[in-house]
mmCIF file as gemmi writes it, N, C-alpha and C atoms, coordinates in Angstrom:
data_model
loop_
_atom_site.group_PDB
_atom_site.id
_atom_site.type_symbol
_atom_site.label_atom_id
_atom_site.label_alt_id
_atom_site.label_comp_id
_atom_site.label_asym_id
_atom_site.label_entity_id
_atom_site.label_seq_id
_atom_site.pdbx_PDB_ins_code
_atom_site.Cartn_x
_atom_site.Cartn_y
_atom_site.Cartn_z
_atom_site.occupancy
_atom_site.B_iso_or_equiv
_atom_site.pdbx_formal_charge
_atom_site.auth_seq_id
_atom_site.auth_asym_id
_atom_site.pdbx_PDB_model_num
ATOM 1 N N . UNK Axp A 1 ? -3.618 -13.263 -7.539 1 0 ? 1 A 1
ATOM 2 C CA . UNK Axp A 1 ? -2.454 -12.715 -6.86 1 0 ? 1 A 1
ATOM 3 C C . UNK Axp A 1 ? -2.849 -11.398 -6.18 1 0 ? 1 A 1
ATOM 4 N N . UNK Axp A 2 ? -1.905 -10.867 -4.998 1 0 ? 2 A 1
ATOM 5 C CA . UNK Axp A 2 ? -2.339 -10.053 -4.055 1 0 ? 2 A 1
ATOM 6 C C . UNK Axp A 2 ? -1.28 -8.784 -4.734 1 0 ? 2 A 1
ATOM 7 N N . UNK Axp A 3 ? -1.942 -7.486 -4.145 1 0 ? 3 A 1
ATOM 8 C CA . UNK Axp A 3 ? -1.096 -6.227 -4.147 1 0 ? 3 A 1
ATOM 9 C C . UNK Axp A 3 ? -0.708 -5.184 -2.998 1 0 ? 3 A 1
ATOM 10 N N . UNK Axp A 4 ? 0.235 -5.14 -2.543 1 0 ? 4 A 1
ATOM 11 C CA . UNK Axp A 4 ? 0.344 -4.473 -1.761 1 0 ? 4 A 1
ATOM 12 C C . UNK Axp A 4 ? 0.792 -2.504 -2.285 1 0 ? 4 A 1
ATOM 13 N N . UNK Axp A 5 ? -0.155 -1.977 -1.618 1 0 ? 5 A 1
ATOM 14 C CA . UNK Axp A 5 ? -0.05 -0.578 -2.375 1 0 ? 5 A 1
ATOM 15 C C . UNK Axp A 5 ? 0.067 0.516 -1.285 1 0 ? 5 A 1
ATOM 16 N N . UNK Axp A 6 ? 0.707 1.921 -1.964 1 0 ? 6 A 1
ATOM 17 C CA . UNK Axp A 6 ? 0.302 2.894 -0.99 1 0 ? 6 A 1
ATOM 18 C C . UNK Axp A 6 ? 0.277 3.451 -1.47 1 0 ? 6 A 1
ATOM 19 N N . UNK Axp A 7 ? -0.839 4.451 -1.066 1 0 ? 7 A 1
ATOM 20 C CA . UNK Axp A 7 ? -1.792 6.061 -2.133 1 0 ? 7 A 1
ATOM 21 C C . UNK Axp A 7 ? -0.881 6.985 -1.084 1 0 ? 7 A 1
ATOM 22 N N . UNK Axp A 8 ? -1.038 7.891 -1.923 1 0 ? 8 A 1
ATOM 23 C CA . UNK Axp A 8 ? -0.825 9.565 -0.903 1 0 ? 8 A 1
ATOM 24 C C . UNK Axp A 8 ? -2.008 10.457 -1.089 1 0 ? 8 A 1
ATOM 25 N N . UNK Axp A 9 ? -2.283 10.905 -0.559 1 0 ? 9 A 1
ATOM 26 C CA . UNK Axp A 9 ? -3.58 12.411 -0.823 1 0 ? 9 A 1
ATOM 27 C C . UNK Axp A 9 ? -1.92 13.849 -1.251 1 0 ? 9 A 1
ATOM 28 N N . UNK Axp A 10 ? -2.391 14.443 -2.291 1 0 ? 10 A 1
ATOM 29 C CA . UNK Axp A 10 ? -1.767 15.516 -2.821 1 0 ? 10 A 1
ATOM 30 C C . UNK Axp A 10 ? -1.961 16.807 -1.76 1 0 ? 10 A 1
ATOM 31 N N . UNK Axp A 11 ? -2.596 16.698 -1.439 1 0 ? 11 A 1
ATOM 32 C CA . UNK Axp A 11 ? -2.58 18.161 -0.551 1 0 ? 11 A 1
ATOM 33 C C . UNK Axp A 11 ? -2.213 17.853 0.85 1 0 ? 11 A 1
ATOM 34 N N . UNK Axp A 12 ? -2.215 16.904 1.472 1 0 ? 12 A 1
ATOM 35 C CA . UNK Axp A 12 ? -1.432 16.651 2.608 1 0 ? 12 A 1
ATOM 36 C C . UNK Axp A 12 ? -0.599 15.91 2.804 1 0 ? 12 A 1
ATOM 37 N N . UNK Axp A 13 ? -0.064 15.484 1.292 1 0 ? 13 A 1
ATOM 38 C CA . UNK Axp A 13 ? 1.046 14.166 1.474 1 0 ? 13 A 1
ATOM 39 C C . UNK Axp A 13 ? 1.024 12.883 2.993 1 0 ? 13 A 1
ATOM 40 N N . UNK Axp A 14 ? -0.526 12.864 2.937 1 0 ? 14 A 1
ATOM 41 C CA . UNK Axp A 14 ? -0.349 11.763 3.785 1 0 ? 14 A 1
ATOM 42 C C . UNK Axp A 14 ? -0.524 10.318 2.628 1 0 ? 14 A 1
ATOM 43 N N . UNK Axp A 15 ? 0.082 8.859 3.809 1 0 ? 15 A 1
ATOM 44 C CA . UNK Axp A 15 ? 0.009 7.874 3.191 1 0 ? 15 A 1
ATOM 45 C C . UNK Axp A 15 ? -0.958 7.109 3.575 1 0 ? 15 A 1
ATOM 46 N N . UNK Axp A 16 ? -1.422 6.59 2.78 1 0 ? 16 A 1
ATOM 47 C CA . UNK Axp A 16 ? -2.432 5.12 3.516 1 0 ? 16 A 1
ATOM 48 C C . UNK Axp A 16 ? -2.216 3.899 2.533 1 0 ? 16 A 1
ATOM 49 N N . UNK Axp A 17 ? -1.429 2.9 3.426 1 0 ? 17 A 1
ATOM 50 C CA . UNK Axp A 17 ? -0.919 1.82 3.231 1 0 ? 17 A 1
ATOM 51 C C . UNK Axp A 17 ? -2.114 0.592 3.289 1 0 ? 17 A 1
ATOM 52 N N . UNK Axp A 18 ? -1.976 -0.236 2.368 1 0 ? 18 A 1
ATOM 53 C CA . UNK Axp A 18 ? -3.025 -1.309 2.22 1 0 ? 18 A 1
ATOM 54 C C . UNK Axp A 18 ? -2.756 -2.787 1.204 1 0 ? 18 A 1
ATOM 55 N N . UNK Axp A 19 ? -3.682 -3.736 1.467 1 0 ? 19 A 1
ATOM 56 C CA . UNK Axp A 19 ? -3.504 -4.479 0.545 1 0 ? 19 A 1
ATOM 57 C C . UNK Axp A 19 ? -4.848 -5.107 -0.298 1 0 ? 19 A 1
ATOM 58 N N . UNK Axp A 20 ? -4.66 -5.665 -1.156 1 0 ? 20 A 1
ATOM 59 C CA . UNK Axp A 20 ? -6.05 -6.183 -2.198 1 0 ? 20 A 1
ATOM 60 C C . UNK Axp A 20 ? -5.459 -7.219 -3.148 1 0 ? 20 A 1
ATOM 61 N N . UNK Axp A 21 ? -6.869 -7.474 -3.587 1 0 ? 21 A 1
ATOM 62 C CA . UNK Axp A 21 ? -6.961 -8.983 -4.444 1 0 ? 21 A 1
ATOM 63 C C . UNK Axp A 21 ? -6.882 -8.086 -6.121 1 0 ? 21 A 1
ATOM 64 N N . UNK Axp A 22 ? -7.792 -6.896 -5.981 1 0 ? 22 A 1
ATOM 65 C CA . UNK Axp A 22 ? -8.418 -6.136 -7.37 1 0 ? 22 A 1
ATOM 66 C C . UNK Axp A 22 ? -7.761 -4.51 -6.843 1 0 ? 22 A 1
ATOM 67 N N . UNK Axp A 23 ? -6.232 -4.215 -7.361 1 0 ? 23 A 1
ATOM 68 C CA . UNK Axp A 23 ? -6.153 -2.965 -7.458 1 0 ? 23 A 1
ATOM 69 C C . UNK Axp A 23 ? -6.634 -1.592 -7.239 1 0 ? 23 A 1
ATOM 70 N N . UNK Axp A 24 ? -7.302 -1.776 -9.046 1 0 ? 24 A 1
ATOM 71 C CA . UNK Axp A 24 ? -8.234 -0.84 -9.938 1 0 ? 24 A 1
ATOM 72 C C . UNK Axp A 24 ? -9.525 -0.66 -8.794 1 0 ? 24 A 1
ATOM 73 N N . UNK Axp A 25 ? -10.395 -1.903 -8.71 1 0 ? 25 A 1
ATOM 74 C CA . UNK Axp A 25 ? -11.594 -1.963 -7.647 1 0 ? 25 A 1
ATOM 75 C C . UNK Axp A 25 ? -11.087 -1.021 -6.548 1 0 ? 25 A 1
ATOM 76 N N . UNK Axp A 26 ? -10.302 -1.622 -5.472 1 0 ? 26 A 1
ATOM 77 C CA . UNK Axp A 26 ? -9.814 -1.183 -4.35 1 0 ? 26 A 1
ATOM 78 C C . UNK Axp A 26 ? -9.372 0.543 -4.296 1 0 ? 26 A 1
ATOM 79 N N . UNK Axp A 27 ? -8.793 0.839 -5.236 1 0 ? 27 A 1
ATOM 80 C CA . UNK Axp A 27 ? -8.491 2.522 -6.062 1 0 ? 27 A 1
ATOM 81 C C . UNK Axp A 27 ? -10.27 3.4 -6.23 1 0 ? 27 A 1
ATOM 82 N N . UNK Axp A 28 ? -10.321 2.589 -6.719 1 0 ? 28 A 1
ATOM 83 C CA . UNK Axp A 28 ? -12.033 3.016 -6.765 1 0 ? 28 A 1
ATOM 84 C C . UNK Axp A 28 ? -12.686 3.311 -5.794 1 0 ? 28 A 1
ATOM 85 N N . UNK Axp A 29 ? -12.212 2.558 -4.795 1 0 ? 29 A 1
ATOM 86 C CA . UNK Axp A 29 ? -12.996 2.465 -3.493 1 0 ? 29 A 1
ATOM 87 C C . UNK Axp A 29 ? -12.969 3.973 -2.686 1 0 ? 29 A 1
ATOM 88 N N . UNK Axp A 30 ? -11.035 3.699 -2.794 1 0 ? 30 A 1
ATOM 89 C CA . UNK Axp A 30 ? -11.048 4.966 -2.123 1 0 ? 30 A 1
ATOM 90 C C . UNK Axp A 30 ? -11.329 6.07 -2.463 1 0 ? 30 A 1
ATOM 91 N N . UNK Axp A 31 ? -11.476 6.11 -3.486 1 0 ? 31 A 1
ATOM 92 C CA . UNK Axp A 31 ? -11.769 7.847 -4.625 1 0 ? 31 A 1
ATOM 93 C C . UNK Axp A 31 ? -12.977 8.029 -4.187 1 0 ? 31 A 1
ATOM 94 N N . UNK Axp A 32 ? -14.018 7.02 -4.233 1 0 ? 32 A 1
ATOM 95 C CA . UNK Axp A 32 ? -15.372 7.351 -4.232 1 0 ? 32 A 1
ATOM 96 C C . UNK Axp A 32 ? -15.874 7.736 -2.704 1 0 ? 32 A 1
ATOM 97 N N . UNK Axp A 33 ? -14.838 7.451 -1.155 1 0 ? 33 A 1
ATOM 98 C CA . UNK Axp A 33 ? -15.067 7.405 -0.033 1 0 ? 33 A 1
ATOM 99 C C . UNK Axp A 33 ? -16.347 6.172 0.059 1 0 ? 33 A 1
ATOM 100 N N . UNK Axp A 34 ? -15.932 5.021 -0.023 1 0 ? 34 A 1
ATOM 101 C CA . UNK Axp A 34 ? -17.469 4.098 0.116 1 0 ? 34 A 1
ATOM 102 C C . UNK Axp A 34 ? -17.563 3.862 1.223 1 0 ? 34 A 1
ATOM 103 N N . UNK Axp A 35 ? -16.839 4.162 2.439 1 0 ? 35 A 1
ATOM 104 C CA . UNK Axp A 35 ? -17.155 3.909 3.832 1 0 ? 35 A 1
ATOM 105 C C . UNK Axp A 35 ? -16.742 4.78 4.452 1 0 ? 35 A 1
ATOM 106 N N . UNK Axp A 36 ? -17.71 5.589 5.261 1 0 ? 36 A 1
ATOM 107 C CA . UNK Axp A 36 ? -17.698 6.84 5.953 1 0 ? 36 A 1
ATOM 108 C C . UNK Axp A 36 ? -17.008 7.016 7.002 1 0 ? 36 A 1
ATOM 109 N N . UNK Axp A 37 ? -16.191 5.543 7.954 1 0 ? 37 A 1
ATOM 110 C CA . UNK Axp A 37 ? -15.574 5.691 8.704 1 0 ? 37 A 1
ATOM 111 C C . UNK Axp A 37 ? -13.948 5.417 8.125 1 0 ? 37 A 1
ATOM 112 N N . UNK Axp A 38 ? -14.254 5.041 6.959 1 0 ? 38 A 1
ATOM 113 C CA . UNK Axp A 38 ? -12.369 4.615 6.917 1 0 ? 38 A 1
ATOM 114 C C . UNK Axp A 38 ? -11.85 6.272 6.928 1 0 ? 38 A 1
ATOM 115 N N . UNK Axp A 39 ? -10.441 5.702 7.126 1 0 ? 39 A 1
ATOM 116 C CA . UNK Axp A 39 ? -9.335 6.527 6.692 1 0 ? 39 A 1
ATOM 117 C C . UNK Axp A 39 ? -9.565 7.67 5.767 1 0 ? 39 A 1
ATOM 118 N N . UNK Axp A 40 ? -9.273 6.975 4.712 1 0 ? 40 A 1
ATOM 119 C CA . UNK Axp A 40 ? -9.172 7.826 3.283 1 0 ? 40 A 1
ATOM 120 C C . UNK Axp A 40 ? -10.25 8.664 2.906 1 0 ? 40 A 1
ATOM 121 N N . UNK Axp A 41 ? -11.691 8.037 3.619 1 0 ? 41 A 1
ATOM 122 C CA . UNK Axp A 41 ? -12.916 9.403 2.964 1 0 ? 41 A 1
ATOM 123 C C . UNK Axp A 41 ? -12.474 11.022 3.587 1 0 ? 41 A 1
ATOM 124 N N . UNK Axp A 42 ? -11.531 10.788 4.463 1 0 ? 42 A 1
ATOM 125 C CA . UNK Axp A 42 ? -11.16 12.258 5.116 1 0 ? 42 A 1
ATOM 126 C C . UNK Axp A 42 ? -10.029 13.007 4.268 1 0 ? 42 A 1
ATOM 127 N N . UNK Axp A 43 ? -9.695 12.535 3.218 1 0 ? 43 A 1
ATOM 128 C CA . UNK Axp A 43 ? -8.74 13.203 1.813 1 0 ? 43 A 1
ATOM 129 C C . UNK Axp A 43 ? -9.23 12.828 0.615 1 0 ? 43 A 1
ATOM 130 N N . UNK Axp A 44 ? -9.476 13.821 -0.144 1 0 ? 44 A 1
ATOM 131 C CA . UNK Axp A 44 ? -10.097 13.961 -1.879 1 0 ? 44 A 1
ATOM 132 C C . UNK Axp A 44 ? -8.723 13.968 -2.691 1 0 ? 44 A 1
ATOM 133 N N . UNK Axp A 45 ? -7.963 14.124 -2.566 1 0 ? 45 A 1
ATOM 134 C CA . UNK Axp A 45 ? -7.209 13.984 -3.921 1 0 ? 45 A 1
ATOM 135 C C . UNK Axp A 45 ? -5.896 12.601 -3.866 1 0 ? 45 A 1
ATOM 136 N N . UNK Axp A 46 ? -6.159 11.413 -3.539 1 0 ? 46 A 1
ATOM 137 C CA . UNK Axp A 46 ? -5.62 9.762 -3.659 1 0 ? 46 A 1
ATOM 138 C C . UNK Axp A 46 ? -4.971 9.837 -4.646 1 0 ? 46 A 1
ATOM 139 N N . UNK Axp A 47 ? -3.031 9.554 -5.141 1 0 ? 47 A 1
ATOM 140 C CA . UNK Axp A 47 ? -2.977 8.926 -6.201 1 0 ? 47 A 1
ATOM 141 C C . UNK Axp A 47 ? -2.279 7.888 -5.981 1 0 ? 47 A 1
ATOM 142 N N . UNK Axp A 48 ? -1.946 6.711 -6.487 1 0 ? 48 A 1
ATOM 143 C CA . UNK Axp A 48 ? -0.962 5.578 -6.169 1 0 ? 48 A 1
ATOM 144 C C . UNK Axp A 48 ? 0.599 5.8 -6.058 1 0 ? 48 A 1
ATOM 145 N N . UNK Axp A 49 ? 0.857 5.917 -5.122 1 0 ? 49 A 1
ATOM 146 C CA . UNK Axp A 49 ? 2.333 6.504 -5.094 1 0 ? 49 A 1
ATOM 147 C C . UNK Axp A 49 ? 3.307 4.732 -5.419 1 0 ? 49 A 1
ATOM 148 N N . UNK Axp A 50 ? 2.848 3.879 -4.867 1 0 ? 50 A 1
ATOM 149 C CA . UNK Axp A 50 ? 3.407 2.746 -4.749 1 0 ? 50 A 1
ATOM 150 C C . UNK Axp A 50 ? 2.781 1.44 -5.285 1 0 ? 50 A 1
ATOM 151 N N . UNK Axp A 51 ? 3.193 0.243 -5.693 1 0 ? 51 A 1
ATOM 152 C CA . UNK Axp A 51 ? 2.161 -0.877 -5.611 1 0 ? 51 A 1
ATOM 153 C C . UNK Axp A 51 ? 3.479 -2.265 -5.517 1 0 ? 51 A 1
ATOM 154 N N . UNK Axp A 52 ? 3.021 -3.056 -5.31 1 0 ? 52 A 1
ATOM 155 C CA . UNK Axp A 52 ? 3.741 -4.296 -5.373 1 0 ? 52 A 1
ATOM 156 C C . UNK Axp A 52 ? 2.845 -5.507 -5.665 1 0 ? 52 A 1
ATOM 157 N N . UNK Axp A 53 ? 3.096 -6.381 -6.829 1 0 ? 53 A 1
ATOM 158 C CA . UNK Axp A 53 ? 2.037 -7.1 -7.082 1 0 ? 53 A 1
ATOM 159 C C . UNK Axp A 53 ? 2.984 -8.536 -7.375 1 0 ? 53 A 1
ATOM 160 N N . UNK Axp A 54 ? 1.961 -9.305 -7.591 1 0 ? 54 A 1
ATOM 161 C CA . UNK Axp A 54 ? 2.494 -10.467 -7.869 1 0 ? 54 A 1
ATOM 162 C C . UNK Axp A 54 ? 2.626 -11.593 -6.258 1 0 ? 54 A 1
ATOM 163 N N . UNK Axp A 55 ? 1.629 -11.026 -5.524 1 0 ? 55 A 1
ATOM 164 C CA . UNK Axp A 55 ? 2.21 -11.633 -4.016 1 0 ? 55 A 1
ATOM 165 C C . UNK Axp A 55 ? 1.088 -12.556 -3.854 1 0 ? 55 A 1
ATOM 166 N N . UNK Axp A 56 ? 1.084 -13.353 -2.845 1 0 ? 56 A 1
ATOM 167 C CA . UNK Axp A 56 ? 0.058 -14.618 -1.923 1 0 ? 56 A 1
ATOM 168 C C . UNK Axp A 56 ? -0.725 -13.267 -1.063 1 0 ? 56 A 1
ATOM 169 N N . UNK Axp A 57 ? -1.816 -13.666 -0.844 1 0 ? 57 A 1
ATOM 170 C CA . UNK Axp A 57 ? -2.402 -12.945 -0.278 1 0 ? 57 A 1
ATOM 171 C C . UNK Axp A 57 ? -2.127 -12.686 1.12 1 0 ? 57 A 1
ATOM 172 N N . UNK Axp A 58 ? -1.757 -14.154 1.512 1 0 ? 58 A 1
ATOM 173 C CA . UNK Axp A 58 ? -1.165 -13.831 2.896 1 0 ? 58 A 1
ATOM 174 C C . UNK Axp A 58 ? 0.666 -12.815 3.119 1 0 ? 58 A 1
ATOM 175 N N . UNK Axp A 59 ? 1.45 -13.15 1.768 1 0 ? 59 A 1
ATOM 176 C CA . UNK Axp A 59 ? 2.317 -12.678 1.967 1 0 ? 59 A 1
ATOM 177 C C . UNK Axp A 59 ? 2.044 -11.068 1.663 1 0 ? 59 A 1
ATOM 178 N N . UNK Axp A 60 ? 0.994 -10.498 0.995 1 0 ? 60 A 1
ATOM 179 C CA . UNK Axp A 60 ? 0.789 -9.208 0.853 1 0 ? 60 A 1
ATOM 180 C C . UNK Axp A 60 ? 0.22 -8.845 2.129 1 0 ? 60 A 1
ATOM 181 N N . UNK Axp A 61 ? -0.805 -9.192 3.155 1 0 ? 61 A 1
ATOM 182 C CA . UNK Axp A 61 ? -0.674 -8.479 4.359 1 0 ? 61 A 1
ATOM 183 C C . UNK Axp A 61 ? 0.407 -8.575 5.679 1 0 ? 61 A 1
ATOM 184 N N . UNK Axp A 62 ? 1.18 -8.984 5.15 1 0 ? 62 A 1
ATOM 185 C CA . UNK Axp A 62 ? 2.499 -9.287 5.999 1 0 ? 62 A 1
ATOM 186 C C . UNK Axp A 62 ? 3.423 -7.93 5.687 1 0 ? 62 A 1
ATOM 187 N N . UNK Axp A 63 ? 3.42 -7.711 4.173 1 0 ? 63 A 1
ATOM 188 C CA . UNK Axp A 63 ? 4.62 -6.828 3.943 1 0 ? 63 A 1
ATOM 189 C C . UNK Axp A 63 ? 3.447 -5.463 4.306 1 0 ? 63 A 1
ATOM 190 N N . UNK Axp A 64 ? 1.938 -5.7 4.09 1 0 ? 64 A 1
ATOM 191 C CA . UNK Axp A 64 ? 1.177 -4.353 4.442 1 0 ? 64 A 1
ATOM 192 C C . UNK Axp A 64 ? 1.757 -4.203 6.358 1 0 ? 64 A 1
ATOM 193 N N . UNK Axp A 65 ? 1.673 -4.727 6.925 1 0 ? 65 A 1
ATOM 194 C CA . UNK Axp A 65 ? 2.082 -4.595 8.49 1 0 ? 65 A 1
ATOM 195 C C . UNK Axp A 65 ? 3.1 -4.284 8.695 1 0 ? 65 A 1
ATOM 196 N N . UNK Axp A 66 ? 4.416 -4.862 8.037 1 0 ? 66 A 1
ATOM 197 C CA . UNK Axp A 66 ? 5.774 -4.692 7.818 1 0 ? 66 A 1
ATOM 198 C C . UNK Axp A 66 ? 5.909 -2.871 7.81 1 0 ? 66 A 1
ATOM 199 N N . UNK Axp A 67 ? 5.407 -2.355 6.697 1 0 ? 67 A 1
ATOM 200 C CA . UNK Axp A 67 ? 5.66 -1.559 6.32 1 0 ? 67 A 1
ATOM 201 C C . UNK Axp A 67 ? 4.815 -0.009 7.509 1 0 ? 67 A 1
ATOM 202 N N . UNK Axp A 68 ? 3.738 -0.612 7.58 1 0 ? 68 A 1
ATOM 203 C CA . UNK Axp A 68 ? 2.824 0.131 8.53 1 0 ? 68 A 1
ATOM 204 C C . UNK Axp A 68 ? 3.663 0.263 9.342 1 0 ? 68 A 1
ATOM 205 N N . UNK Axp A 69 ? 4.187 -0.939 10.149 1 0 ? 69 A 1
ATOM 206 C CA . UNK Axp A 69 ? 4.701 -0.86 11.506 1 0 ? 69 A 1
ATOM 207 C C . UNK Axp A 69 ? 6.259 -0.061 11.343 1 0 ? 69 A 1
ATOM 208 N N . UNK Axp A 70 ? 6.901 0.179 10.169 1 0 ? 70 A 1
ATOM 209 C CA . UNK Axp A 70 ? 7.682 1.194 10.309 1 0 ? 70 A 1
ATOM 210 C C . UNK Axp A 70 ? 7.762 2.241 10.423 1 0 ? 70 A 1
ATOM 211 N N . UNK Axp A 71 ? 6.368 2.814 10.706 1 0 ? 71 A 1
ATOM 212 C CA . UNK Axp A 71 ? 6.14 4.379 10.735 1 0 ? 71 A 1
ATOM 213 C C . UNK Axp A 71 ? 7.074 5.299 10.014 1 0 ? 71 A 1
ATOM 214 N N . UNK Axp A 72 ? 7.395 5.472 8.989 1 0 ? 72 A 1
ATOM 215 C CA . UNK Axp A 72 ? 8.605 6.346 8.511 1 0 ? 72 A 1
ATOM 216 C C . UNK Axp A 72 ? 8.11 7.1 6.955 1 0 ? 72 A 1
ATOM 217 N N . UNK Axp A 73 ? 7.809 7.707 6.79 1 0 ? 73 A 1
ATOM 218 C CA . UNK Axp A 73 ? 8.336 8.435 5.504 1 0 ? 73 A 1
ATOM 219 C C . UNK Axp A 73 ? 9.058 8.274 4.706 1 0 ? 73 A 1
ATOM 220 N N . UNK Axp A 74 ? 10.313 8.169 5.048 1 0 ? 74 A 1
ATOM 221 C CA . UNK Axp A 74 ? 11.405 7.839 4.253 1 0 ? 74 A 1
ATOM 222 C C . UNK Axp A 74 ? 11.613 6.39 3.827 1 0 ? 74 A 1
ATOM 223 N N . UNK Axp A 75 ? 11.426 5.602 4.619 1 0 ? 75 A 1
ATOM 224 C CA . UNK Axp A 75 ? 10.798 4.093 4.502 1 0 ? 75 A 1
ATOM 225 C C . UNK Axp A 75 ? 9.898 4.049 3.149 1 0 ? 75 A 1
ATOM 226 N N . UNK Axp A 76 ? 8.945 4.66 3.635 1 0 ? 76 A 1
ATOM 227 C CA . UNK Axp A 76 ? 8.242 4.448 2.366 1 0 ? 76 A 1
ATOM 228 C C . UNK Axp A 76 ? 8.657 4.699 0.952 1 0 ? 76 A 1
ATOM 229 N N . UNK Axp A 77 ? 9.111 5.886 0.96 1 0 ? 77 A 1
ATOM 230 C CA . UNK Axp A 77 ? 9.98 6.687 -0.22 1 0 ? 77 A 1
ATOM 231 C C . UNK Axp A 77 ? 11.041 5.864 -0.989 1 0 ? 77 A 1
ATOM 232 N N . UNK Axp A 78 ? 11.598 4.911 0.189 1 0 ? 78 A 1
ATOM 233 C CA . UNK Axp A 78 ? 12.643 4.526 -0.607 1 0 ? 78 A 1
ATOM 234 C C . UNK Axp A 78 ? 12.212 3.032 -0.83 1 0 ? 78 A 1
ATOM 235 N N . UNK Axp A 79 ? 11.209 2.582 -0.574 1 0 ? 79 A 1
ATOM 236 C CA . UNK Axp A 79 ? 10.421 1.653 -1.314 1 0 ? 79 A 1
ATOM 237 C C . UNK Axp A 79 ? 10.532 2.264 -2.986 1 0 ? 79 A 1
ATOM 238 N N . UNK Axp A 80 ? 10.082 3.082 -3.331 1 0 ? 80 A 1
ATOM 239 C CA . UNK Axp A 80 ? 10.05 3.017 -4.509 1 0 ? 80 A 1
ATOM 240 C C . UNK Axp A 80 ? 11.425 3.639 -5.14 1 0 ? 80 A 1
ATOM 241 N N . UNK Axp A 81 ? 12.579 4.464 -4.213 1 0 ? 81 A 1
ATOM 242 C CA . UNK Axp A 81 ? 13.647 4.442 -4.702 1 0 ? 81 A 1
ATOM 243 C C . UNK Axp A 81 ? 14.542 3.044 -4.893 1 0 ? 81 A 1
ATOM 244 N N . UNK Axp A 82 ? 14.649 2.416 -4.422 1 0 ? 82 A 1
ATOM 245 C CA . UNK Axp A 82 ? 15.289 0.958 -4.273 1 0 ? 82 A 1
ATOM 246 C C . UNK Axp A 82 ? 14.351 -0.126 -4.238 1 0 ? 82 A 1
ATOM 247 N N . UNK Axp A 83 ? 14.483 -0.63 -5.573 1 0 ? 83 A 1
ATOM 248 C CA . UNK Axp A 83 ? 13.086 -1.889 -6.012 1 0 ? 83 A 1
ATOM 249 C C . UNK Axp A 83 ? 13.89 -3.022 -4.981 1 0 ? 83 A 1
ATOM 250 N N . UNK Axp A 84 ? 15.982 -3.019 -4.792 1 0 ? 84 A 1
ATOM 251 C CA . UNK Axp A 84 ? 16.09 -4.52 -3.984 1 0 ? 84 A 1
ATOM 252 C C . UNK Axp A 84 ? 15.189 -4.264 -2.339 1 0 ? 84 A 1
ATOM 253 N N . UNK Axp A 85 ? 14.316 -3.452 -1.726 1 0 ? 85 A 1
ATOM 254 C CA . UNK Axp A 85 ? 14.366 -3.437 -0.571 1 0 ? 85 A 1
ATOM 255 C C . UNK Axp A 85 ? 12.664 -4.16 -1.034 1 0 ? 85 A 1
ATOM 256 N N . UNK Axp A 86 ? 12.122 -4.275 -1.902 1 0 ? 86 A 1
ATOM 257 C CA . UNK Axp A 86 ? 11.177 -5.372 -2.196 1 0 ? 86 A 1
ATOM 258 C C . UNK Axp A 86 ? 11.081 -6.525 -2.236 1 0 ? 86 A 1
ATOM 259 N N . UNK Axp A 87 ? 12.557 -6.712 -2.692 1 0 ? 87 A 1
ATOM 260 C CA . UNK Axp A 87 ? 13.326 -8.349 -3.264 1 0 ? 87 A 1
ATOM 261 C C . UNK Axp A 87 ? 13.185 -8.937 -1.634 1 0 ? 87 A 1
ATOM 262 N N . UNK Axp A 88 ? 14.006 -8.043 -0.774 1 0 ? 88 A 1
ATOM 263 C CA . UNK Axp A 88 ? 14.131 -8.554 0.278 1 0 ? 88 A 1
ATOM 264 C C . UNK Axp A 88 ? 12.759 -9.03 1.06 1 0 ? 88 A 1
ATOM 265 N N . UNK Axp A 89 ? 11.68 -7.733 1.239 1 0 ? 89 A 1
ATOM 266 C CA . UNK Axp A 89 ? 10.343 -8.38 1.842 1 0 ? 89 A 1
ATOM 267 C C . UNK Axp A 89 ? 9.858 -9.666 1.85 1 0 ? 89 A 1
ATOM 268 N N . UNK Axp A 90 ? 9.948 -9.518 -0.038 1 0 ? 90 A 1
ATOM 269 C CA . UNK Axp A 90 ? 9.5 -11.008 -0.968 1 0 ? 90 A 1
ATOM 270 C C . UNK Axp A 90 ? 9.741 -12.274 0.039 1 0 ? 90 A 1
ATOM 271 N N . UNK Axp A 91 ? 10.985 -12.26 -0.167 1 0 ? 91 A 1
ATOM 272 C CA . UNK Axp A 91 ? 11.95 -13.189 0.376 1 0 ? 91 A 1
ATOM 273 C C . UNK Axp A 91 ? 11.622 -13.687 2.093 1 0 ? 91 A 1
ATOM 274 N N . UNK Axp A 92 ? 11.747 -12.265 2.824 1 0 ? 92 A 1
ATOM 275 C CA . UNK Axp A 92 ? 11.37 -12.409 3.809 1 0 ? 92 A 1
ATOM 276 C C . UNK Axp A 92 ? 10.441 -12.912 4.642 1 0 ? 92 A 1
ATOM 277 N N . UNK Axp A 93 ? 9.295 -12.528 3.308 1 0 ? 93 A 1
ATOM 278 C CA . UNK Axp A 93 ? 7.427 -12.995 4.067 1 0 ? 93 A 1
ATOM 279 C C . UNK Axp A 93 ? 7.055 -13.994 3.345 1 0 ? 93 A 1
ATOM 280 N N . UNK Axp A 94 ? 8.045 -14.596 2.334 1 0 ? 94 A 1
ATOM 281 C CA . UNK Axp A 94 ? 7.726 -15.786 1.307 1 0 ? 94 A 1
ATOM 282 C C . UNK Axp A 94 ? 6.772 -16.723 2.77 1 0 ? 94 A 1
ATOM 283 N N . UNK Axp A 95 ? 5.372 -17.181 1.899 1 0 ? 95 A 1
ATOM 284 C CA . UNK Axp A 95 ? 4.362 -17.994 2.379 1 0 ? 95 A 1
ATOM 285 C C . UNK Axp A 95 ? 4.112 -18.916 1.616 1 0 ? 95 A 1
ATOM 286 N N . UNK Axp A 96 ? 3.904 -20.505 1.941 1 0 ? 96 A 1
ATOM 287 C CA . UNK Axp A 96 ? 4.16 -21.278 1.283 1 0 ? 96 A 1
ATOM 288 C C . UNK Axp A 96 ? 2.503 -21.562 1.095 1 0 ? 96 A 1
């Protein structure tokens, strides 16, 4: 099963939205910066602000785009204030 997650860096409250097969691995990844051009090697302090698990792999990069493509802050935020606005994704990007 797939996870759809989003880290923040603590000192600039930025987000970086993503998805994976292995969490923990993928968490790892970014802490350690293993690729010099992504995103995340340009912030040291990553913690998991978000995760959603239990998904199809295809339906986890659907809700990763979903969510990207809302550009919002508050969007994100209230992902984890309101678990029904998950129910709905679910539902929404259900892949058979």
């Amino acid at each position: 099963m797939a996870v759809v997650y989003i880290i923040q860096d603590e000192e600039t409250e930025k987000f970086y939205i993503g998805s994976c097969l292995d969490l923990q691995t993928r968490l790892e990844q970014h802490l350690q910066g293993i690729s010099a051009q992504a995103f995340t090697v340009r912030f040291k302090k990553w913690r998991l602000f978000y995760s959603a698990d239990g998904l199809s792999y295809k339906q986890a990069r659907a809700i990763e785009v979903h969510i990207k493509r809302m550009k919002s802050k508050k969007y994100i935020e209230d992902l984890n204030r309101y678990p029904e606005i998950l129910e709905k994704l679910r539902f929404n990007y259900f892949c058979h």
